[in-house]
PyMOL commands that place a pseudoatom at each C-alpha (Angstrom):
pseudoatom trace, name=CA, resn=UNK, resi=1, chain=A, elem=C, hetatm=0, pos=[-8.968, 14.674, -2.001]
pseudoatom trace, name=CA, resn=UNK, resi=2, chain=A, elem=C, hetatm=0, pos=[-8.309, 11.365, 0.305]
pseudoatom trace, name=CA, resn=UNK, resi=3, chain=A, elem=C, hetatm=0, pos=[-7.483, 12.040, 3.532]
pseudoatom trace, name=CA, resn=UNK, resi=4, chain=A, elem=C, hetatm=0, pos=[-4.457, 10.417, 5.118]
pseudoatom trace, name=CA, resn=UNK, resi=5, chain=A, elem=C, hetatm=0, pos=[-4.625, 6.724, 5.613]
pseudoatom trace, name=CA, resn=UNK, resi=6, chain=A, elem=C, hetatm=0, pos=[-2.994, 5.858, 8.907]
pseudoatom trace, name=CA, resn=UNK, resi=7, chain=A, elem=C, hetatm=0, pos=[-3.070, 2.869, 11.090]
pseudoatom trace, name=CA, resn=UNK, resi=8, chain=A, elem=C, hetatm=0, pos=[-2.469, -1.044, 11.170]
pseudoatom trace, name=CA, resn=UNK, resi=9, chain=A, elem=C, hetatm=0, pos=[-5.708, -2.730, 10.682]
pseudoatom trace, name=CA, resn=UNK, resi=10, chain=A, elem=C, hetatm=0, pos=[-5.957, -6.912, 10.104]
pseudoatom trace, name=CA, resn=UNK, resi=11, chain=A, elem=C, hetatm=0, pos=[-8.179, -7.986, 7.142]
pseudoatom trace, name=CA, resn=UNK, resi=12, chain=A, elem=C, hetatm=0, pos=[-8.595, -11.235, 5.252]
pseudoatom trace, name=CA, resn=UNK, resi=13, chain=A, elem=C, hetatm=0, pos=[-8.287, -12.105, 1.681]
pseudoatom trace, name=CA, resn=UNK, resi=14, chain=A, elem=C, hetatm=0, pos=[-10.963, -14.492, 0.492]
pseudoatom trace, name=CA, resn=UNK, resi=15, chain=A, elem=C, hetatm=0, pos=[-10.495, -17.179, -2.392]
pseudoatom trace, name=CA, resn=UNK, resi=16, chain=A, elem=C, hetatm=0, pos=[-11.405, -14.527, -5.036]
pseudoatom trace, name=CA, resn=UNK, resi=17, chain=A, elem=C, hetatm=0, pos=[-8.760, -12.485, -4.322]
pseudoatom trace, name=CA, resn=UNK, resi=18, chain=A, elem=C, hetatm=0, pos=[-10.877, -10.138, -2.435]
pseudoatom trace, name=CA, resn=UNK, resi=19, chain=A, elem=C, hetatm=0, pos=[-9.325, -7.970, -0.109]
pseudoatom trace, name=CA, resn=UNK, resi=20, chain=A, elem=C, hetatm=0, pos=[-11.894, -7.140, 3.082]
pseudoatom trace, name=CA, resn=UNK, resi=21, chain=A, elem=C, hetatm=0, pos=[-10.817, -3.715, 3.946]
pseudoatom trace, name=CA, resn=UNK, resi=22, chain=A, elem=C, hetatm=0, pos=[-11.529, -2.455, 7.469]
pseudoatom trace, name=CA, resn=UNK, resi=23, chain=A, elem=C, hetatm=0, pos=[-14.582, 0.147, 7.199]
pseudoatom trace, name=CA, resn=UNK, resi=24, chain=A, elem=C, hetatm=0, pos=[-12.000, 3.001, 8.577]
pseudoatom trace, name=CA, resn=UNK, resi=25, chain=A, elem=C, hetatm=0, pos=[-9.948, 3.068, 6.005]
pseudoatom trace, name=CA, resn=UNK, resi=26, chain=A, elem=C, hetatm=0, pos=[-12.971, 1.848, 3.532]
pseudoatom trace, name=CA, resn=UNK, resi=27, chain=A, elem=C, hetatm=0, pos=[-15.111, 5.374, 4.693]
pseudoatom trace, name=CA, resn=UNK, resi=28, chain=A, elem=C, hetatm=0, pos=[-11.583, 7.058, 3.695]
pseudoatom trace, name=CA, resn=UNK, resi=29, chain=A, elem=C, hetatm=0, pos=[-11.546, 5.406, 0.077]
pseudoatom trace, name=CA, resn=UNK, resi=30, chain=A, elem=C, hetatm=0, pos=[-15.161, 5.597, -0.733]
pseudoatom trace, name=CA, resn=UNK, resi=31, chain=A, elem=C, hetatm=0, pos=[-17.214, 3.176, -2.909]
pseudoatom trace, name=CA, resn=UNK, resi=32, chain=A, elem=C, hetatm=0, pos=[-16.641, 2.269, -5.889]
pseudoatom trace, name=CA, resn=UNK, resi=33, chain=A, elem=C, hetatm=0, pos=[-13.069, 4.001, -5.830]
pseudoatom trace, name=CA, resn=UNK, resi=34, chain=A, elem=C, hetatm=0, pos=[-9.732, 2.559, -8.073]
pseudoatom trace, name=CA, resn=UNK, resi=35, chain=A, elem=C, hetatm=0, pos=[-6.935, 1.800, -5.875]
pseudoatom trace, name=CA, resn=UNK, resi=36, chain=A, elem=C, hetatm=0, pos=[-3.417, 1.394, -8.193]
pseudoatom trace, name=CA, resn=UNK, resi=37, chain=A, elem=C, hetatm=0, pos=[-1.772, -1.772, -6.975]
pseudoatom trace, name=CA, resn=UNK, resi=38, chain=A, elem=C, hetatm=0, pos=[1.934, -2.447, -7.246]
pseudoatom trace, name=CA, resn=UNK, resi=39, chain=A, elem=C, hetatm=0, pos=[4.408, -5.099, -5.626]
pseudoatom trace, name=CA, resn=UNK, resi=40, chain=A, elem=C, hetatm=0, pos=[6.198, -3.074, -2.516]
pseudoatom trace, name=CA, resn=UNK, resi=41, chain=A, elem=C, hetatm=0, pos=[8.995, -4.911, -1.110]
pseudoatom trace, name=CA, resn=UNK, resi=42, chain=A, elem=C, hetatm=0, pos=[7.277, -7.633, 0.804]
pseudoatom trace, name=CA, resn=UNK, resi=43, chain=A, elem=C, hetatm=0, pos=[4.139, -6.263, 0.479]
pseudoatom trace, name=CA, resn=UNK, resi=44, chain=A, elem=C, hetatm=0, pos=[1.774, -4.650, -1.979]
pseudoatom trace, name=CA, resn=UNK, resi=45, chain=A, elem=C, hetatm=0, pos=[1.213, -1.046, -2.212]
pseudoatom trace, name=CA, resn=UNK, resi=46, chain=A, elem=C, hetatm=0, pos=[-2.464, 0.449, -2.928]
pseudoatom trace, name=CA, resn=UNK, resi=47, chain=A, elem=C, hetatm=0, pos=[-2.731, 3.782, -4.128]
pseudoatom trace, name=CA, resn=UNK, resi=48, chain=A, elem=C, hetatm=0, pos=[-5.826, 6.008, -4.210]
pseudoatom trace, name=CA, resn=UNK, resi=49, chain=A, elem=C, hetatm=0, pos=[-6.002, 7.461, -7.186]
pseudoatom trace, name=CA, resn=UNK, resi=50, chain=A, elem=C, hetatm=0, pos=[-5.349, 11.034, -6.565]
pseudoatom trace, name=CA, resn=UNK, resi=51, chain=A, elem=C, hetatm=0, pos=[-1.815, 10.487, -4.991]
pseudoatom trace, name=CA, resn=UNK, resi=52, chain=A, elem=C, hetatm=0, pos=[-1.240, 7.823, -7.980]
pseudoatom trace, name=CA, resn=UNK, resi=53, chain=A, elem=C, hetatm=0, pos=[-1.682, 10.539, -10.473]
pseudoatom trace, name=CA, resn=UNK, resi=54, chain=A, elem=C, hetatm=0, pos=[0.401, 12.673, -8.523]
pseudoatom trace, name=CA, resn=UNK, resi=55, chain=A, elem=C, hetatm=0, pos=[2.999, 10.080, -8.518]
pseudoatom trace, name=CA, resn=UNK, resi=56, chain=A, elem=C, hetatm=0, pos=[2.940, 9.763, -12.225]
pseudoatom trace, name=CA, resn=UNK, resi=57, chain=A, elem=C, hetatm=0, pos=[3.022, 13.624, -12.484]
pseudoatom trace, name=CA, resn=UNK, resi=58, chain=A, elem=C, hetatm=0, pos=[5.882, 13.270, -10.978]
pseudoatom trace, name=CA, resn=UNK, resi=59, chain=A, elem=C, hetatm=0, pos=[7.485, 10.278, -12.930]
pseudoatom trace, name=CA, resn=UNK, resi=60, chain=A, elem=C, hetatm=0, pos=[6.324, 11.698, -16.492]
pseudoatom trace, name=CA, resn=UNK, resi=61, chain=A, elem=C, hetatm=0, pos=[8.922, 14.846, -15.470]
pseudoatom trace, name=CA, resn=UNK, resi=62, chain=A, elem=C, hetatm=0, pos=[11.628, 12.016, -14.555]
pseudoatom trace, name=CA, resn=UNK, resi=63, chain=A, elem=C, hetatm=0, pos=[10.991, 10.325, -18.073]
pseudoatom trace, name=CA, resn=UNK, resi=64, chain=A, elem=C, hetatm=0, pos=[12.126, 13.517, -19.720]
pseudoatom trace, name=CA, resn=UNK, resi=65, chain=A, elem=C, hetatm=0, pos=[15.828, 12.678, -18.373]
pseudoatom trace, name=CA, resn=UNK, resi=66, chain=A, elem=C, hetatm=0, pos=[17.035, 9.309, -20.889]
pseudoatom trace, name=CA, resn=UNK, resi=67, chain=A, elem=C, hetatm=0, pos=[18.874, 8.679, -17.807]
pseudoatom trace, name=CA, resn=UNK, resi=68, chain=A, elem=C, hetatm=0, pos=[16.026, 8.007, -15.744]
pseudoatom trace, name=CA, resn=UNK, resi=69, chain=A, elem=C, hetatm=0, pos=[13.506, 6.224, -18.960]
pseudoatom trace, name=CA, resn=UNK, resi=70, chain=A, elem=C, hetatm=0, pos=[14.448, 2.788, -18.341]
pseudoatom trace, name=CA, resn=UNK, resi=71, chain=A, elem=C, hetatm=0, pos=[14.201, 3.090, -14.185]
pseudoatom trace, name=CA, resn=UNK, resi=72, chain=A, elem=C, hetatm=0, pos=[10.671, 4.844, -15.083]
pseudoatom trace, name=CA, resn=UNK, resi=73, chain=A, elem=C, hetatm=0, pos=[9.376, 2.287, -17.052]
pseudoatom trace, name=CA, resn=UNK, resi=74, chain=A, elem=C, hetatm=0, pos=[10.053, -0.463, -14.713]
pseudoatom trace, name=CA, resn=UNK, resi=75, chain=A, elem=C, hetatm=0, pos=[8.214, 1.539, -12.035]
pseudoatom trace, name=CA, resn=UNK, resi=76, chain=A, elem=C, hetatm=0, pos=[5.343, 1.868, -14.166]
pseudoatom trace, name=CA, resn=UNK, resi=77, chain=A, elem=C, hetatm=0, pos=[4.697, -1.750, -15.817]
pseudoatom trace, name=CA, resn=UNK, resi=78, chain=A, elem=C, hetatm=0, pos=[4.490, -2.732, -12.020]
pseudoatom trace, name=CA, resn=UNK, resi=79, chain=A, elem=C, hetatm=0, pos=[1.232, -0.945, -11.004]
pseudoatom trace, name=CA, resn=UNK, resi=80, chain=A, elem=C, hetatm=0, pos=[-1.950, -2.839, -11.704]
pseudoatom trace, name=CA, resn=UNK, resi=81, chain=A, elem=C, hetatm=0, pos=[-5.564, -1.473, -11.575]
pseudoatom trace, name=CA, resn=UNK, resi=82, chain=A, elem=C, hetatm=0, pos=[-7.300, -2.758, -8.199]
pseudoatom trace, name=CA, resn=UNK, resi=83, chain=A, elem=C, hetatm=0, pos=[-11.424, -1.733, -8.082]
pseudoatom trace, name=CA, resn=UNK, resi=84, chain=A, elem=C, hetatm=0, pos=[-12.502, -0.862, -4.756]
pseudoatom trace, name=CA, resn=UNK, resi=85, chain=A, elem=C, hetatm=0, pos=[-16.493, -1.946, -4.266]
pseudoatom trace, name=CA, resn=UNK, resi=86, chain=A, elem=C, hetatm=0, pos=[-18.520, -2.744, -1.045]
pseudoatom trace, name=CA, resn=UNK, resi=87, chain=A, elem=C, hetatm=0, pos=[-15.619, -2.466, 1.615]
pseudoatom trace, name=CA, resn=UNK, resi=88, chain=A, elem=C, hetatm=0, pos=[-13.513, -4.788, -0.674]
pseudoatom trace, name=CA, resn=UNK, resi=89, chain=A, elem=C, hetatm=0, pos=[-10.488, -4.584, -3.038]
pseudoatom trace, name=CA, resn=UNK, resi=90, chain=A, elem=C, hetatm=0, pos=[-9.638, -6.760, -5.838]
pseudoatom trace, name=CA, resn=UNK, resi=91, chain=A, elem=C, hetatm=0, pos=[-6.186, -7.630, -5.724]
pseudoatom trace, name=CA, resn=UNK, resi=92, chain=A, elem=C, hetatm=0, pos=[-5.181, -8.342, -9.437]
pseudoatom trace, name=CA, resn=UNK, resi=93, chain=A, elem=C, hetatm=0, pos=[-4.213, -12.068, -10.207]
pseudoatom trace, name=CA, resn=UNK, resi=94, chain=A, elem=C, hetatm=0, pos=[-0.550, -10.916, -11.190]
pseudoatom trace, name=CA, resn=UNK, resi=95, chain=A, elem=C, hetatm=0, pos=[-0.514, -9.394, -7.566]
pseudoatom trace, name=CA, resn=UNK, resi=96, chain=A, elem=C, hetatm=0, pos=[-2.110, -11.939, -5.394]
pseudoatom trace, name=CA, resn=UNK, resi=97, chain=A, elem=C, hetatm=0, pos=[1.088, -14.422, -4.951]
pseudoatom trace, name=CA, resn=UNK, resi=98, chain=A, elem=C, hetatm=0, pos=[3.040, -12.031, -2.917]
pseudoatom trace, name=CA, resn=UNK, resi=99, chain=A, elem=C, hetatm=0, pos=[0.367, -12.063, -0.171]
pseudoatom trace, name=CA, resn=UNK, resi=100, chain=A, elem=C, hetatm=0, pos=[-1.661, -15.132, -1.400]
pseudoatom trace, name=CA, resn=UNK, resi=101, chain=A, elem=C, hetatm=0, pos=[0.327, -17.251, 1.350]
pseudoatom trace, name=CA, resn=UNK, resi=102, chain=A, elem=C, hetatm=0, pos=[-1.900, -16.858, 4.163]
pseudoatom trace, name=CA, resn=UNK, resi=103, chain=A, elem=C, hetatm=0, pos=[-5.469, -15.684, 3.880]
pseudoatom trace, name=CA, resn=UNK, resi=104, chain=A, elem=C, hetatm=0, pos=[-4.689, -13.263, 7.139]
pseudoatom trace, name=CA, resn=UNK, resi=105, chain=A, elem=C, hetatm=0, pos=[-3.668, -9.783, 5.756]
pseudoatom trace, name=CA, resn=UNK, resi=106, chain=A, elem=C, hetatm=0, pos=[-2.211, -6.742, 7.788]
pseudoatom trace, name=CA, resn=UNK, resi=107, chain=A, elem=C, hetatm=0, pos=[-3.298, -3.920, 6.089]
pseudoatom trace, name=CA, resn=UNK, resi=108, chain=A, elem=C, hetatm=0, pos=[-1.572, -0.359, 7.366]
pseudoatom trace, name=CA, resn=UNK, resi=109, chain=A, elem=C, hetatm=0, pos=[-2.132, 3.077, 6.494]
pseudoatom trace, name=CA, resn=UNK, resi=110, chain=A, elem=C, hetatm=0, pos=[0.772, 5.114, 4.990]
pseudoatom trace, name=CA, resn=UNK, resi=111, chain=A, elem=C, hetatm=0, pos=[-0.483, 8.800, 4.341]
pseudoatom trace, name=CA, resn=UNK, resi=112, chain=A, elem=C, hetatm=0, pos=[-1.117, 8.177, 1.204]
pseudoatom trace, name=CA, resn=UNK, resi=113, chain=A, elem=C, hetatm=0, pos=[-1.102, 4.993, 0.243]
pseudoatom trace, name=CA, resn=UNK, resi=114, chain=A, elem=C, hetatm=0, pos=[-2.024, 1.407, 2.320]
pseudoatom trace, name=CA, resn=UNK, resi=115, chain=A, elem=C, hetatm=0, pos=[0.491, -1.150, 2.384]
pseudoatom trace, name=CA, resn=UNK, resi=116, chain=A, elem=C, hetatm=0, pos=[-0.887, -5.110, 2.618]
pseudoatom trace, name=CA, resn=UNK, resi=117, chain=A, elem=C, hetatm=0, pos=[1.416, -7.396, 4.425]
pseudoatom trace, name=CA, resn=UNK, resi=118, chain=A, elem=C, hetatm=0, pos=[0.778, -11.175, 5.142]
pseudoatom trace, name=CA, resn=UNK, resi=119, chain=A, elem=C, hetatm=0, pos=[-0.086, -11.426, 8.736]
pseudoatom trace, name=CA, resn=UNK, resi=120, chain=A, elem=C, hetatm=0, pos=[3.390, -13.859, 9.501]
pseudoatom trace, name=CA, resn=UNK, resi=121, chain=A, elem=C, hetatm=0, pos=[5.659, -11.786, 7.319]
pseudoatom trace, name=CA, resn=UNK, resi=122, chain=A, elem=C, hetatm=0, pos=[4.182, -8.276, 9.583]
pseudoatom trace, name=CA, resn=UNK, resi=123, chain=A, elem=C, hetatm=0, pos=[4.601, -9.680, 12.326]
pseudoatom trace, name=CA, resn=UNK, resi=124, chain=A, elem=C, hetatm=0, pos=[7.932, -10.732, 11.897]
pseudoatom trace, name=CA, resn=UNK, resi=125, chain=A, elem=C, hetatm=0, pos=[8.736, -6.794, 10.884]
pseudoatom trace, name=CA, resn=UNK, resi=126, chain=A, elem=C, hetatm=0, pos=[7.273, -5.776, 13.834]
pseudoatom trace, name=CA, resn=UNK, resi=127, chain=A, elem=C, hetatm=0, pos=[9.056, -8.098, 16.256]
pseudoatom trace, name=CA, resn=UNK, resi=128, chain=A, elem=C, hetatm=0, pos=[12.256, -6.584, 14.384]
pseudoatom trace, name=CA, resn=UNK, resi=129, chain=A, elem=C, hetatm=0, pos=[11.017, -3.213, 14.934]
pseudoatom trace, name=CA, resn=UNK, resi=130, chain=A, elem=C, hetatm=0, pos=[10.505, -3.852, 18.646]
pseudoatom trace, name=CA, resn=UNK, resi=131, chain=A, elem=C, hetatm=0, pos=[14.305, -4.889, 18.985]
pseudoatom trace, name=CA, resn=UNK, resi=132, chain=A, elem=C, hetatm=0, pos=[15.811, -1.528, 18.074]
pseudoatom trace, name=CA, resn=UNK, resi=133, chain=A, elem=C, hetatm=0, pos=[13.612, -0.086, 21.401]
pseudoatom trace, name=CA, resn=UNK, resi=134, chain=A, elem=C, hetatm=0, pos=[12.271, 3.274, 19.648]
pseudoatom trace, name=CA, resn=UNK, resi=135, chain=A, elem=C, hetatm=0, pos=[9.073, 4.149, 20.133]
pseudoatom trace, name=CA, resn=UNK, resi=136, chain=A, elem=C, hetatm=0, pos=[7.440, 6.638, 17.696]
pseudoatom trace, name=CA, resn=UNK, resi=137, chain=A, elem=C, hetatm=0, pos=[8.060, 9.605, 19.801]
pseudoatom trace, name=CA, resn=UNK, resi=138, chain=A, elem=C, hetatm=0, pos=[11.392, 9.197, 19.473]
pseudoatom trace, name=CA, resn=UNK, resi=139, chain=A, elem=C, hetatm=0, pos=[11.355, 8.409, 15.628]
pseudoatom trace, name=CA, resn=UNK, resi=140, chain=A, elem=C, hetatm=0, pos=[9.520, 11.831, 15.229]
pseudoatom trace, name=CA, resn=UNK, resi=141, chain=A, elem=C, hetatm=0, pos=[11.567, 13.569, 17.165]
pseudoatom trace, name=CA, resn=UNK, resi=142, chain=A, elem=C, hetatm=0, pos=[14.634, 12.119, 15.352]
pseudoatom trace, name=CA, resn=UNK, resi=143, chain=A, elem=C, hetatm=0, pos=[12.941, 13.551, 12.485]
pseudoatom trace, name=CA, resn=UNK, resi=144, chain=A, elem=C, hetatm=0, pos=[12.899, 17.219, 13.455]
pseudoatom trace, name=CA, resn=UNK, resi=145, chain=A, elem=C, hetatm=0, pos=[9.147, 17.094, 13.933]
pseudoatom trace, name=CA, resn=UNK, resi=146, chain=A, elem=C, hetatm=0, pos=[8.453, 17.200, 17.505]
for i in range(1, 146): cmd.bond("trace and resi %d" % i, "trace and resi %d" % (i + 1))
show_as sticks, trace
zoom trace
């Protein structure tokens, strides 16, 4: 089992497509590990495969409801096999336009997954992030955890 990817690390994407993961959260993943990529918002999600197959667990019991097939299916079609090897990730060519921009990636740990942002587009979250003045004490406390 992974253990929980946290933190905001900066990275780079080369002309490959190659995504130079920071050696804490590459130590986490292992060598040689598969990583399911999908489009996030404005970012891409990576997914170690353990919690991916526990997503899909999860979305094959959805499936069962025809209600929920069609909002499955689009969920699904969207993730894209990513191979981890020697501290860097292959970002698949479908992927690579959403944070092809800029060669300077934000990469940031989210339990369990890692979420790549372009540099600009992070930093402009962040600044917005600043402006509501909570600090993470305060969002954990407003979640009943501290």
């Amino acid at each position: 089992m992974y253990r929980r990817l946290s933190g905001s690390y900066q990275a780079t994407l080369d002309e490959k497509g190659r995504l130079h993961i920071p050696s804490i959260l590459g130590k986490q993943l292992g060598d040689d590990a598969t990583l399911w990529v999908s489009p996030w918002g404005n970012s891409l999600a990576a997914f170690p495969t353990p919690h991916y197959d526990h997503l899909t667990e999860q979305l094959f019991e959805l499936r069962k409801d025809p209600a929920n097939r069609e909002q499955v299916s689009r969920v699904v079609e969207n993730f894209y096999q990513g191979t981890f090897k020697n501290g860097k990730l292959l970002i698949p060519q479908e992927l690579r336009e959403i944070c092809d921009s800029e060669k300077k990636i934000q990469v940031v740990g989210q339990l369990d997954h890692l979420e790549i942002w372009s540099q600009a587009v992070w930093q402009n979250r962040k600044t917005l992030q600043e402006r509501r003045e909570k600090s993470s004490q305060d969002d954990l406390s407003d979640l009943g955890l501290i």
